[in-house]
Residue frames relative to the residue before (quaternion, step in Angstrom):
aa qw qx qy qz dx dy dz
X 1.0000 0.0000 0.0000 0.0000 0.00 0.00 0.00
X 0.0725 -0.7632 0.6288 0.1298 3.56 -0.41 0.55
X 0.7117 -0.5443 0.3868 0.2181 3.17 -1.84 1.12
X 0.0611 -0.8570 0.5074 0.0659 3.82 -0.84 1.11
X 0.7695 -0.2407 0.2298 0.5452 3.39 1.26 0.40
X 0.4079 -0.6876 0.4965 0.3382 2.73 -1.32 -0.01
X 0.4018 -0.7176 0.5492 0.1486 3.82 -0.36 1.79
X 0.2414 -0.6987 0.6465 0.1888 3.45 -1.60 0.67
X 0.3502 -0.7064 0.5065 0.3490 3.47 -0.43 0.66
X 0.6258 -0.6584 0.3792 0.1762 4.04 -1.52 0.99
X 0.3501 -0.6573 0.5269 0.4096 3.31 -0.31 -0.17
X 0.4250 -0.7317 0.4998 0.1848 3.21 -1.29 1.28
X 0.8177 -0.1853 0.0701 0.5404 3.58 -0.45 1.44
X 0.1184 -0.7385 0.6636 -0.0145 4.15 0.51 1.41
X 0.5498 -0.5460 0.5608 0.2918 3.06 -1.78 0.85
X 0.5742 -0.5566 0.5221 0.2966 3.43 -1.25 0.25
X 0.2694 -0.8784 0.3697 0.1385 3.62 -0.63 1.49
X 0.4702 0.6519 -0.2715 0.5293 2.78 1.96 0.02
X 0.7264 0.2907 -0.4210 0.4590 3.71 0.17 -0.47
X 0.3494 0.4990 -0.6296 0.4823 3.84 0.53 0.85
X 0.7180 0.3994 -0.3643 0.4384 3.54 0.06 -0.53
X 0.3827 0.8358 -0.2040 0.3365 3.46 1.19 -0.55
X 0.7227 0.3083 0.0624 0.6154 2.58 0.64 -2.19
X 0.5587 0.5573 -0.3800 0.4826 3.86 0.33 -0.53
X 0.8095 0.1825 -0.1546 0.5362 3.67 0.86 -0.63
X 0.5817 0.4246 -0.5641 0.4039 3.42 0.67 0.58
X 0.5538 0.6145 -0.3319 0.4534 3.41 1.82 -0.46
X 0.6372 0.4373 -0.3155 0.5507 3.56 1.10 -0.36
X 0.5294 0.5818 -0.3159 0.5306 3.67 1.12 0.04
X 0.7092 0.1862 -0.2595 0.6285 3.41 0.54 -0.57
X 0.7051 0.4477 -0.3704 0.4064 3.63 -0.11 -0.21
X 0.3685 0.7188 -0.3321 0.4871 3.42 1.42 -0.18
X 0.7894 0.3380 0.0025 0.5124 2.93 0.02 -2.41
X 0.6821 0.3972 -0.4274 0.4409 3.79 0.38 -0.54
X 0.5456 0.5757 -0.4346 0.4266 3.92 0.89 -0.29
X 0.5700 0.6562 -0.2195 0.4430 3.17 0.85 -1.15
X 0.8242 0.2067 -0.1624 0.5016 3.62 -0.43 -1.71
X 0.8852 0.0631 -0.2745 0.3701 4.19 0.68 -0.18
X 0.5014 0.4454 -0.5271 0.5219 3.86 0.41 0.78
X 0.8401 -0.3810 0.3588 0.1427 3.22 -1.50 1.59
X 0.2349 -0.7280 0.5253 0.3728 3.71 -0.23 -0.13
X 0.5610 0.5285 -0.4025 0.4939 3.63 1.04 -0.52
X 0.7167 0.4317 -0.2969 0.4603 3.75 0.84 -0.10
X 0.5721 0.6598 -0.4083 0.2660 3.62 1.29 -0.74
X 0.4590 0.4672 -0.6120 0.4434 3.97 0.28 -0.33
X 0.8837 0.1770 -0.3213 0.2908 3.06 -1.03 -1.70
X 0.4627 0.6460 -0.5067 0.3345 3.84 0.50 0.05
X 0.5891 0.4428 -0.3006 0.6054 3.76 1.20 -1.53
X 0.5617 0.4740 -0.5552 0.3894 4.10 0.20 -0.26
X 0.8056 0.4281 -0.3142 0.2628 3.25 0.33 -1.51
X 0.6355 0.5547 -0.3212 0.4304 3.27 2.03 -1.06
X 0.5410 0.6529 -0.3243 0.4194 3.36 1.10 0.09
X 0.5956 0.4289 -0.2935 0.6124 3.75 1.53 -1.05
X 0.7343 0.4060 -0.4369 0.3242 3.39 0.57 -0.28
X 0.5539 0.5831 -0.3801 0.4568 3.77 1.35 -0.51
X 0.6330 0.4800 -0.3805 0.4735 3.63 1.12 -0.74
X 0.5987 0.4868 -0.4537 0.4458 4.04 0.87 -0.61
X 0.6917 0.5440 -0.3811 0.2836 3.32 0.83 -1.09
X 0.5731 0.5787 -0.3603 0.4548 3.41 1.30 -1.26
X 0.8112 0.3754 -0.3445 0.2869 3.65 0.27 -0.65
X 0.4856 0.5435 -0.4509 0.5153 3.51 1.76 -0.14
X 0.6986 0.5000 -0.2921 0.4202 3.42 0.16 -1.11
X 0.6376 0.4792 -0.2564 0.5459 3.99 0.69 -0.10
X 0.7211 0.2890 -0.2413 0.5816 3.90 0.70 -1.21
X 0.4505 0.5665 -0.4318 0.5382 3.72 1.08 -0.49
X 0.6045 0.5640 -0.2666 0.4954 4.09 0.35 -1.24
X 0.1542 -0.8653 0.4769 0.0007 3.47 0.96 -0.70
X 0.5581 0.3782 -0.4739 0.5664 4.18 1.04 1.08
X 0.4725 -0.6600 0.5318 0.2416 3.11 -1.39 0.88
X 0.4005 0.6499 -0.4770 0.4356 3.87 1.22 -1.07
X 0.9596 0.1081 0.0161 0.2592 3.21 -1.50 0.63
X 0.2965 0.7983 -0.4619 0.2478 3.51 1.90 -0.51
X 0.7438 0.5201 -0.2329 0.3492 3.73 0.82 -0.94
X 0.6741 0.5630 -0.1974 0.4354 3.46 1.11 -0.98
X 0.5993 0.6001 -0.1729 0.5010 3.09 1.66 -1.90
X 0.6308 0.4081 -0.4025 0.5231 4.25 0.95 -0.98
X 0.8356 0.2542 -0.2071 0.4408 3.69 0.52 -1.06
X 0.4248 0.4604 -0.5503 0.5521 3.51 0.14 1.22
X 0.5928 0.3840 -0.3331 0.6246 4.23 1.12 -0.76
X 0.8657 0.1816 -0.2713 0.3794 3.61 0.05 -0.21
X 0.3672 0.6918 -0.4052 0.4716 3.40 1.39 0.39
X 0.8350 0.3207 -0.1309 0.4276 3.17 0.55 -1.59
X 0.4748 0.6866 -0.3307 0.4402 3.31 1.79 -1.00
X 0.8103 0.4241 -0.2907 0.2811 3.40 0.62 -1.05
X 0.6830 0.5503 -0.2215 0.4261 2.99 1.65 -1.13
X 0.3500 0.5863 -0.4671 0.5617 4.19 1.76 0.07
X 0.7042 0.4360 -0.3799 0.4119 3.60 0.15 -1.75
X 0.7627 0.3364 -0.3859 0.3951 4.14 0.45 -0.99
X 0.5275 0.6490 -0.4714 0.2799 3.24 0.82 0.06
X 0.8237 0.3843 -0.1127 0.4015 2.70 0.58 -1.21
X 0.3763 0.5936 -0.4269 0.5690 3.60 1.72 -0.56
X 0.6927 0.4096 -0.3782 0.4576 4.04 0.07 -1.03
X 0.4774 0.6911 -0.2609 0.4758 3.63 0.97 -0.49
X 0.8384 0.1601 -0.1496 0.4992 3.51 0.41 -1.05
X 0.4112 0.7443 -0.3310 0.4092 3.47 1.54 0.18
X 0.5467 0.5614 -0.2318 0.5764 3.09 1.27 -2.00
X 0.7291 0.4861 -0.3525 0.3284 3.76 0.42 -1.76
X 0.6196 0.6533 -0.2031 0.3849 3.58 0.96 -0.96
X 0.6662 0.5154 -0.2988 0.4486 3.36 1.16 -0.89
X 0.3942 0.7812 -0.3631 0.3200 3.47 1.77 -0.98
X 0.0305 0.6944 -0.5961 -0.4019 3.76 -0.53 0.07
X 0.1732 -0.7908 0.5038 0.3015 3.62 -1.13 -0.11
């Protein structure tokens, strides 16, 4: 047998680095919608700010928690990329709803 280096041994079955991002936006999904349907509308921005500092903490627990350096960057900003761009959706959403008289 001749000598091929020195081999690094694989990780056995890694977690998926993606369904951290997943969760980061299903968490901005419900925090979204729960801002919305019970905080005042005269209160809803700065509420989506704060729900927003909290989706960014989450993105970075849920990644260093994950515990690979590969990709550590792309994987946080893809959770707050998309995280942010659900929250304006739907924030433009309850605007539209707001204009509604009733």
């Amino acid at each position: 047998m001749r000598n091929n280096g020195v081999m690094t041994e694989p990780a056995l079955a890694p977690r998926n680095a993606f369904v951290g991002v997943i969760v980061v936006w299903a968490a901005a999904f419900v925090a979204t919608v729960a801002i919305g349907i019970f905080v005042p509308e005269e209160w809803r921005v700065p509420w989506m700010l704060v729900g927003f500092g909290g989706v960014v903490l989450l993105s970075f627990a849920v990644q260093l928690w994950y515990g690979r350096t590969q990709g550590f960057i792309f994987r946080v900003a893809s959770s707050v990329v998309g995280a942010l761009l659900l929250m304006g959706v739907i924030s433009v959403g309850f605007g539209v709803a707001a204009l509604i008289p009733t």
